[in-house]
C-alpha positions as CSV (number, residue, x, y, z in Angstrom):
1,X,11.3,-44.4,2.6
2,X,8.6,-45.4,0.6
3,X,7.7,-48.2,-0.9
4,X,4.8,-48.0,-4.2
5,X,8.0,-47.1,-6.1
6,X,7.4,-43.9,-7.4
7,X,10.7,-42.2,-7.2
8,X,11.0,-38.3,-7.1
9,X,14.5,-36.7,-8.3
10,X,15.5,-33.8,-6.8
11,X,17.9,-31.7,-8.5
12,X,19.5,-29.0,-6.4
13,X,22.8,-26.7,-7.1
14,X,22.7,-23.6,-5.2
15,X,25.8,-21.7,-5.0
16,X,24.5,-20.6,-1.2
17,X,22.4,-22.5,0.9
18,X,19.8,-20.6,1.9
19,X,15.8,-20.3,1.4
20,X,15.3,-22.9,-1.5
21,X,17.3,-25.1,0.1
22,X,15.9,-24.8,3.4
23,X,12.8,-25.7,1.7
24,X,14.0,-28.7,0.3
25,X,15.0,-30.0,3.8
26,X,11.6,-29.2,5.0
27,X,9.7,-31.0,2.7
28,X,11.8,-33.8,2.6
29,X,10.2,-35.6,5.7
30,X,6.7,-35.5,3.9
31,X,7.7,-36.4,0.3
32,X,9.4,-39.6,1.6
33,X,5.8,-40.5,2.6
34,X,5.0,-41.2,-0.3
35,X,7.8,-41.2,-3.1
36,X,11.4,-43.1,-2.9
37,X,13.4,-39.5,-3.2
38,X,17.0,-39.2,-5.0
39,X,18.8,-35.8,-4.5
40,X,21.0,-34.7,-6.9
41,X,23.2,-31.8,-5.3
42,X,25.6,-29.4,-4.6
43,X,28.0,-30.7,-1.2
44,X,27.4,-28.3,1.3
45,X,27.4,-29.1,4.7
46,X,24.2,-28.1,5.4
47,X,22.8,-30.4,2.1
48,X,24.8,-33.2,3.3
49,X,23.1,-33.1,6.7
50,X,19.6,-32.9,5.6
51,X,20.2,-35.8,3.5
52,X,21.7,-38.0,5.6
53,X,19.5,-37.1,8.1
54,X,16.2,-38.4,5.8
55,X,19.0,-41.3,4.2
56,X,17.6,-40.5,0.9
57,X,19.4,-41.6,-2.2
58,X,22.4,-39.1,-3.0
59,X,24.6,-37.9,-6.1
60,X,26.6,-35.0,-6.4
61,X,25.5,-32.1,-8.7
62,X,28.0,-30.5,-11.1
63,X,29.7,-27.4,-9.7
64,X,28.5,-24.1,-10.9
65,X,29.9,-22.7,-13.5
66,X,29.0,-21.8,-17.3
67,X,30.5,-25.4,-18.3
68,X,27.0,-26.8,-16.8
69,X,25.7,-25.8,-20.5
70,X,28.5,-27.5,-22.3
71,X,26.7,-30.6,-24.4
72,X,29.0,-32.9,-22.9
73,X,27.7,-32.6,-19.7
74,X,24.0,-32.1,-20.8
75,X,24.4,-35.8,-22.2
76,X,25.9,-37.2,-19.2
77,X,23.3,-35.7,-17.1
78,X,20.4,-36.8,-19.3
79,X,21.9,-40.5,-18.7
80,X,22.0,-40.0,-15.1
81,X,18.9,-38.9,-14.8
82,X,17.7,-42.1,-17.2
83,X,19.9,-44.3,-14.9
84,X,18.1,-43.6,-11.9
85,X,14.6,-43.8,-13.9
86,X,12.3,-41.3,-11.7
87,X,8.6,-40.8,-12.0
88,X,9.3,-36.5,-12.2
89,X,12.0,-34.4,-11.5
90,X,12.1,-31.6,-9.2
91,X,14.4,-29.0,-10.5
92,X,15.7,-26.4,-7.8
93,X,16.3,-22.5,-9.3
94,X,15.9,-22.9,-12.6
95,X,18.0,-20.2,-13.7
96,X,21.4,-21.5,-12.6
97,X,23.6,-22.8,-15.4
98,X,23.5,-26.1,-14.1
99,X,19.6,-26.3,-13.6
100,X,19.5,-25.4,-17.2
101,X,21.1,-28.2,-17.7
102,X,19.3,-30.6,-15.8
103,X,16.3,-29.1,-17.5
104,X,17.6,-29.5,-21.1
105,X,18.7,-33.2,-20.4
106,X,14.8,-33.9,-18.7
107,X,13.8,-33.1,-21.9
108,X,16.4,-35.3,-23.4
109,X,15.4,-38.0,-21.2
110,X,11.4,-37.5,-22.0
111,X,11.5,-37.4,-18.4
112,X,8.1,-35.3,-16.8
113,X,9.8,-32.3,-14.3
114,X,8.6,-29.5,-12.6
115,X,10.8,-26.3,-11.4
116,X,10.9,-24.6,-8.3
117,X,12.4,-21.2,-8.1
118,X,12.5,-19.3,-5.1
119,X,12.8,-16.1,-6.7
120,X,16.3,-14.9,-7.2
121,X,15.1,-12.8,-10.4
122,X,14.4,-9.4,-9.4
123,X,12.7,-6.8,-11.8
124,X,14.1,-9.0,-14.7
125,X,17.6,-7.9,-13.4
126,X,18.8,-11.7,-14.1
127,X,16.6,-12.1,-17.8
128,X,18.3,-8.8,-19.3
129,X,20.0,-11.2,-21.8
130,X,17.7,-11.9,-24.8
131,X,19.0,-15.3,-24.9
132,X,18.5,-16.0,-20.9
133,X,15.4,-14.8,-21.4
134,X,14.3,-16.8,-24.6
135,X,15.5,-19.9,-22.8
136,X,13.4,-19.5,-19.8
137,X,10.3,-18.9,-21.3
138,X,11.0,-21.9,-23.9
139,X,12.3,-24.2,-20.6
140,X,9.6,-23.3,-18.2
141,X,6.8,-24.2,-20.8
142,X,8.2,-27.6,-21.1
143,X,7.9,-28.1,-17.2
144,X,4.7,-29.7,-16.0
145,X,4.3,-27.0,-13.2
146,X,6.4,-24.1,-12.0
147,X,6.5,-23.7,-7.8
148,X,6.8,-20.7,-6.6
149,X,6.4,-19.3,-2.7
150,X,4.7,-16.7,-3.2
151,X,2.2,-14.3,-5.0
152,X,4.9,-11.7,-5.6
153,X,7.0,-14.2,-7.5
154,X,4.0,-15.9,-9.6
155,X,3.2,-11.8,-10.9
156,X,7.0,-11.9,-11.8
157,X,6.8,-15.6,-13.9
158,X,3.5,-14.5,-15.5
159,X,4.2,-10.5,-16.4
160,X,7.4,-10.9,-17.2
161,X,8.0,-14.4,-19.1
162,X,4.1,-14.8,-20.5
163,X,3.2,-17.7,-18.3
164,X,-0.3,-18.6,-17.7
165,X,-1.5,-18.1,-14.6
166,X,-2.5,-21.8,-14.3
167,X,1.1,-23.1,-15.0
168,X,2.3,-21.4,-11.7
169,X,1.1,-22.5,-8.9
170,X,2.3,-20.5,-5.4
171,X,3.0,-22.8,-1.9
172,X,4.0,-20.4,1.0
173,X,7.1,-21.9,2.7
174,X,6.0,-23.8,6.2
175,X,7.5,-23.1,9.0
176,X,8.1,-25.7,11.7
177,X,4.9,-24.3,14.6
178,X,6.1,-26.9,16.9
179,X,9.7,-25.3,17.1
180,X,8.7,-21.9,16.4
181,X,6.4,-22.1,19.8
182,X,6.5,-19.2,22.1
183,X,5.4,-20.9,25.5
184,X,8.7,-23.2,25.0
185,X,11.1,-20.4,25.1
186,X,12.0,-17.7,27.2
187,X,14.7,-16.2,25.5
188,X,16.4,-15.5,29.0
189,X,19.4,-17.4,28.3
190,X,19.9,-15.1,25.1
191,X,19.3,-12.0,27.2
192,X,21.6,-13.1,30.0
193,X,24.8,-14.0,27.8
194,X,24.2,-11.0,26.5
195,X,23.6,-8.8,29.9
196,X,20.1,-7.8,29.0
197,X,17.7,-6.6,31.4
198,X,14.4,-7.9,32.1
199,X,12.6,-4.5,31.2
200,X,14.9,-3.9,28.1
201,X,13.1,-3.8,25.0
202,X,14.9,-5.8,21.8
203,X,15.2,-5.0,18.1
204,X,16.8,-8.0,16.1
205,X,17.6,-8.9,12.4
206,X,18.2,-12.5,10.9
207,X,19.8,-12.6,7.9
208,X,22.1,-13.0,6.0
209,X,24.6,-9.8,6.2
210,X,24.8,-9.1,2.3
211,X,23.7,-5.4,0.6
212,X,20.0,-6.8,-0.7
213,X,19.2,-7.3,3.3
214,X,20.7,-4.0,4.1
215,X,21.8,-4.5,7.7
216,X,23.8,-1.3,8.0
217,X,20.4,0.5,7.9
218,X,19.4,-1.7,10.9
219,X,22.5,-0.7,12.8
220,X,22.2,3.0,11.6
221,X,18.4,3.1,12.3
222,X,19.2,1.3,15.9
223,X,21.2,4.2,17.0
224,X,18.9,6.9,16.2
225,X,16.7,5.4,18.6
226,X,19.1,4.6,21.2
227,X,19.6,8.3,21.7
228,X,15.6,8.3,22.9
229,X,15.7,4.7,24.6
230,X,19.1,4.2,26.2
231,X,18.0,0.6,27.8
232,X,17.1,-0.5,24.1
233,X,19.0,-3.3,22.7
234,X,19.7,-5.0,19.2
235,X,20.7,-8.4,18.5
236,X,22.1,-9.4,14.6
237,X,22.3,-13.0,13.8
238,X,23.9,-13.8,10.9
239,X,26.9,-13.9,8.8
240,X,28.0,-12.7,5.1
241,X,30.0,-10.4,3.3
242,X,29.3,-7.2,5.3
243,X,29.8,-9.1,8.4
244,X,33.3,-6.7,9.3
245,X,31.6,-3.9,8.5
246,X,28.7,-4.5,10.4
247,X,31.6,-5.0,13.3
248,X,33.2,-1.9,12.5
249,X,29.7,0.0,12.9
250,X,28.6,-1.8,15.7
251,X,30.5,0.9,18.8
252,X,28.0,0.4,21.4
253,X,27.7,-2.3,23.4
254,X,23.9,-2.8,23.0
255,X,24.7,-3.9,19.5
256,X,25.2,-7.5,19.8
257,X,26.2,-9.4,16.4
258,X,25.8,-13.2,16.5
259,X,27.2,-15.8,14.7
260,X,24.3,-18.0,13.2
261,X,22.7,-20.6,15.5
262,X,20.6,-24.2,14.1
263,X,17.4,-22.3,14.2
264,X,16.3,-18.5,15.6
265,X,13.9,-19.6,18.1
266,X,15.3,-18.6,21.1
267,X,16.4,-15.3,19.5
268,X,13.7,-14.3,18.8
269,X,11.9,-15.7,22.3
270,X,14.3,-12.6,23.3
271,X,13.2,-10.1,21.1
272,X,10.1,-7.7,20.7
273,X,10.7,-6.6,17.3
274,X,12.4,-7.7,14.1
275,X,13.7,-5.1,12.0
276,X,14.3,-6.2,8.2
277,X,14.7,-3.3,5.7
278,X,15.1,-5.8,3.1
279,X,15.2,-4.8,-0.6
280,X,13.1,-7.6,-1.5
281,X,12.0,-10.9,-0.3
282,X,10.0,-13.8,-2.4
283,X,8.8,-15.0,0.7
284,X,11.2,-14.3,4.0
285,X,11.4,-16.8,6.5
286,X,12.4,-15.0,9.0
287,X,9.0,-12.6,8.7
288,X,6.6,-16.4,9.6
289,X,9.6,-17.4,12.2
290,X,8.8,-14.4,14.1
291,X,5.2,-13.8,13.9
292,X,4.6,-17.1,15.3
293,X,6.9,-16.3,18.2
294,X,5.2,-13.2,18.7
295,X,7.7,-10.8,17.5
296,X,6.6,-7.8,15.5
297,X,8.1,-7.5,11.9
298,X,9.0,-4.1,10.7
299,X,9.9,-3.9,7.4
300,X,10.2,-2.5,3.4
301,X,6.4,-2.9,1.7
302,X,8.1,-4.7,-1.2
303,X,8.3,-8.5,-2.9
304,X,6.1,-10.9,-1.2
305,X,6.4,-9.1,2.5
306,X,3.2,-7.3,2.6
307,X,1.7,-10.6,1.6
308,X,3.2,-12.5,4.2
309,X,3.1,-9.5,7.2
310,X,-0.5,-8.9,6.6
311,X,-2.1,-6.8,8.7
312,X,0.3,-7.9,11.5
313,X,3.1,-5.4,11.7
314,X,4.3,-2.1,10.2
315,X,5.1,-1.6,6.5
316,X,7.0,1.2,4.8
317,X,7.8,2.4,1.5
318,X,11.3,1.0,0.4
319,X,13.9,3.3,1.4
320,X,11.9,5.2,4.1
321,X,14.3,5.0,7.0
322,X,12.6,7.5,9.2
323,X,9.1,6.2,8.7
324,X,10.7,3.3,9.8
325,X,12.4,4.9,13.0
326,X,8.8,6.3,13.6
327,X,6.8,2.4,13.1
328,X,9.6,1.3,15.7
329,X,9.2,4.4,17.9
330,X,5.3,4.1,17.8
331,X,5.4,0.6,19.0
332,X,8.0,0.8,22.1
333,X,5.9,3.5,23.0
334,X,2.5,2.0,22.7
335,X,2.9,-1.5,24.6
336,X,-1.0,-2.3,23.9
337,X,-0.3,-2.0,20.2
338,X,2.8,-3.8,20.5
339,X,0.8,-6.6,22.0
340,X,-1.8,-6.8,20.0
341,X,0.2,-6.9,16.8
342,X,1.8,-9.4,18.6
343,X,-0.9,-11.6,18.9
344,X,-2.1,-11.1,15.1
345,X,1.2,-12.7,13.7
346,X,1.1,-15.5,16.2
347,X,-2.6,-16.4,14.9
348,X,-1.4,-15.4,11.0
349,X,1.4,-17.8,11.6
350,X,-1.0,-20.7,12.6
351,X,-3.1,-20.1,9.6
352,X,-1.0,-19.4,6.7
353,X,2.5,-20.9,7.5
354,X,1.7,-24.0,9.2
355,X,4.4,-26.6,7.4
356,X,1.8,-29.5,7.9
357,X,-0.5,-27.7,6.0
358,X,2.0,-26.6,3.2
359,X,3.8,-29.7,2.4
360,X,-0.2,-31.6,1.8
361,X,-0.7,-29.1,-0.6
362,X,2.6,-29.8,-2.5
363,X,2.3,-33.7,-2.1
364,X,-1.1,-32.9,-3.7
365,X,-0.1,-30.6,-6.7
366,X,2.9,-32.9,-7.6
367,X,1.0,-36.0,-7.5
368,X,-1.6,-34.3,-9.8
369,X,1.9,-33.1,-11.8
370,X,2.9,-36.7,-12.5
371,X,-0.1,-38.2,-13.4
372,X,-1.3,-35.2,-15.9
373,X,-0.2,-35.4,-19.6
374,X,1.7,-32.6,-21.4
């Protein structure tokens, strides 16, 4: 932990752990570098082992629920957050009852915070109420910065809430290069559990099995092309509400659905292509994950994915499921596009999604955030 005694709060309550959270965990070993880091949070499992893992300071956030606004526990909070006297607070998804809360007693507390959102609004689906929407333009002003991962999001923030482009400031997420390292996986224990053959060609999705990530069009896609590639294979990691349903679709047995594992690596060492018809993504993970294991994304041209596939796989309109048969078809059938693609998202990946690279940037912008008046 550090020692110059500037402590950073983190105040985290997603309902699901997913992205945002997975970004706190990754930044977690750089921030310590130089702050003395308190987490407020929700108890997940997953939370509870990245923070014991870094042995930061830990409190337990409020559950979710509308109460989070009730003064009551606005007051308590502001005294907690007083109590454990940090330089700046890092608020998680600011539009979560309870991270209204937390920003409303920051500002009780004259404490300096910043929010990070990882962009669960969509098309101002979340701000439809007047009040919600009043409130977040009125709370995110107050912060010192808002964090965002992407460009996609940052259009969202200033278009659709009036902030200036200078008061959002986009990080793309890092991804771990020395994990996500092609030469130090083969895949072939993946492909052997699951009797794949050497020559077999493999389509996979990772996420999470909810409607926004559409994975029945990945299974309903899958076998449209299995009628023209019978040795074709695709592997679903994940779990989620559509998980039985995914079951109950998946009748061949070169649809393999897996339970998720600590990390994809070796899933995708196994794979040639990943398939995400995704409604929308503010950044996507999984897209940087697999370009810098060489695996081709195919996917939906909307959110922040062109910006993060580049010119390093194959992008269709949203809802286009036979342009995206035909992107898959063209690239089993052309193995020197496939490859060269290929290589593209393994050098984009270097470049853009390097997690060293990313959490310097955000130790610089927040030490600029606590040391700039408002």
């Amino acid at each position: 932990m550090a020692s110059n005694n500037r402590k950073l709060l983190i105040y985290s309550d997603a309902k699901v752990v997913g992205g945002s959270d997975l970004y706190i965990a990754n930044v977690l070993p750089a921030l310590l570098k130089q702050w003395d880091v308190a987490i407020f949070y929700r108890p997940t499992t997953e939370m509870s082992g990245y923070i014991s893992d870094h042995k930061v300071i830990a409190d337990r956030a409020k559950p979710y629920s509308l109460y989070g606004l009730w003064p009551w526990n606005v007051w308590n909070l502001q005294a907690r957050f007083k109590a454990a006297k940090p330089d700046l607070i890092f608020i998680n998804k600011f539009n979560y009852y309870t991270s209204k809360a937390a920003i409303l007693a920051a500002i009780l507390a004259k404490i300096p915070f910043v929010t990070f959102e990882h962009g669960s609004v969509k098309d101002g689906a979340d701000l439809a109420d007047p009040l919600n929407q009043w409130f977040a333009k009125w709370s995110l002003k107050k912060s010192r910065m808002v964090l965002v991962p992407s460009e996609s999001v940052k259009k969202f923030f200033t278009n659709h809430l009036g902030l200036s482009s200078d008061h959002v400031w986009v990080n793309y997420h890092g991804i771990d290069l020395d994990l996500y390292d092609h030469p130090k996986h083969s895949g072939q224990k993946i492909r052997n559990g699951l009797g794949i053959e050497g020559s077999d060609r493999v389509i996979c999705f990772i996420g999470r099995f909810t409607k926004n990530k559409n994975p029945e069009t990945v299974i309903d896609v899958f076998q449209r092309l299995l009628t023209k590639y019978p040795n074709l294979h695709l592997i679903m990691l994940g779990d989620g509400e559509l998980k039985d349903v995914l079951r109950s679709k998946a009748t061949d047995d070169h649809i393999h659905i897996l339970d998720p594992l600590p990390n994809s690596a070796e899933v995708l060492a196994a794979s040639d292509i990943l398939l995400l018809p995704s409604a929308g993504e503010s950044f996507g993970y999984v897209l940087a994950e697999a370009m810098a294991m060489g695996v081709v994304p195919v996917a939906y041209s909307c959110g922040a994915i062109p910006e993060v596939v580049g010119d390093a796989g194959c992008l269709v309109s949203e809802g286009d499921v036979d342009h995206l048969i035909s992107c898959v078809t063209n690239l089993l059938d052309d193995e020197k596009e496939l490859s060269r693609l290929s290589r593209l998202g393994i050098a984009r990946a270097k470049e853009q999604f390097d997690i060293k690279k990313s959490n310097e940037r955000l130790l610089e912008v927040l030490n600029k955030t606590e040391r700039s008046p408002r």
